[in-house]
C-alpha positions as CSV (number, residue, x, y, z in Angstrom):
1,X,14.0,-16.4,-5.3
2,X,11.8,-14.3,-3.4
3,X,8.3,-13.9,-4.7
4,X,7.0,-11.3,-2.8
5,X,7.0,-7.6,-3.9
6,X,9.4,-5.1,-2.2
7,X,6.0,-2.8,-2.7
8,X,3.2,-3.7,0.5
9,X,0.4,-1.9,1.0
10,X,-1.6,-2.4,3.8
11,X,-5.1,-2.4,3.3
12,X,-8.3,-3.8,4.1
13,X,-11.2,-5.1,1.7
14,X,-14.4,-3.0,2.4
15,X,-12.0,0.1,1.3
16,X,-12.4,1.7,-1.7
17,X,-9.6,3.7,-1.8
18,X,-7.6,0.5,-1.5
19,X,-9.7,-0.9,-4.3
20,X,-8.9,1.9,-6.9
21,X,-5.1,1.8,-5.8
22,X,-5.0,-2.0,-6.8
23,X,-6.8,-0.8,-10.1
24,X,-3.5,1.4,-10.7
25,X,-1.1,-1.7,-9.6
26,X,-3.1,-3.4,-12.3
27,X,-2.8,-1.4,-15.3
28,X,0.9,-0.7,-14.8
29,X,1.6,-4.3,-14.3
30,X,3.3,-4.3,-10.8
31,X,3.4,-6.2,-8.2
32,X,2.9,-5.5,-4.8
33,X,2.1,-7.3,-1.5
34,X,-0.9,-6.5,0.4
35,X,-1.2,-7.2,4.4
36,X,-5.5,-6.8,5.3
37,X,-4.8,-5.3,8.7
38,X,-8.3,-6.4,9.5
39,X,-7.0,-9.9,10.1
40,X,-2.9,-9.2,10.5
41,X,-2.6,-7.5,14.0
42,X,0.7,-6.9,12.8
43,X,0.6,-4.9,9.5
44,X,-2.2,-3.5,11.8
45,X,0.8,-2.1,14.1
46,X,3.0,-1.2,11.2
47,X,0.5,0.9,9.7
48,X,-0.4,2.7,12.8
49,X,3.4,3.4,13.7
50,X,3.6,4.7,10.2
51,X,1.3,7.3,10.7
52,X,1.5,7.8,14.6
53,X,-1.2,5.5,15.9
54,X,-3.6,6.6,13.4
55,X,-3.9,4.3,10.5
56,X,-5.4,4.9,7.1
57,X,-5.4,2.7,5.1
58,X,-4.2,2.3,2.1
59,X,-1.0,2.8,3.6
60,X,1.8,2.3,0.4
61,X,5.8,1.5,1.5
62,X,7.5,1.6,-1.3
63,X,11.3,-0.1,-1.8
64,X,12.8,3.1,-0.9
65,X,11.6,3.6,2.5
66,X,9.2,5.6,1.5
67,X,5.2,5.8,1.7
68,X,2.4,7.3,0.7
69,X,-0.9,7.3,2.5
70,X,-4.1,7.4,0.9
71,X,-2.7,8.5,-2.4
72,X,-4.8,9.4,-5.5
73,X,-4.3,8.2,-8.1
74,X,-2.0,10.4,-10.1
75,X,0.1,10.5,-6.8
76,X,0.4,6.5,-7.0
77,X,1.4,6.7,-10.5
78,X,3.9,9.0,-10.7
79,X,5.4,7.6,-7.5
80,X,5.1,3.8,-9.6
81,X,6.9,5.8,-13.0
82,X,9.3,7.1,-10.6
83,X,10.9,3.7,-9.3
């Protein structure tokens, strides 16, 4: 079985958004699969064709297909209650 989360975010370490999102991962108890596109070139280019070559980052892809993009916090949550 497959351990990785059908959840990635793409992220990178210095960023506090993406710090505070992993907080909300963490208190609901999900998993999720983060790509640092500081040192993946690819996640890099996924993110950027995401968002039409201008990343953000966190970038969330959810199961569905769909993403959100530097989400607060209630935004990630609901989206999270909503799967």
């Amino acid at each position: 079985m497959d351990n990785k989360s059908e959840i990635v975010m793409y992220s990178t370490q210095w960023c506090g958004d993406c710090i505070r999102s992993k907080k909300v991962f963490d208190k609901l108890n999900i998993k999720f699969t983060e790509i640092d596109i500081d040192f993946d070139k690819e996640g890099f280019e996924i993110a950027k064709k995401i968002q039409n070559q201008n990343p953000r980052i966190p970038t969330i892809v959810f199961e569905d297909g769909s993403f959100l993009i530097e989400p607060t916090d209630v935004e990630l949550t609901d989206k999270l209650n909503s799967l």
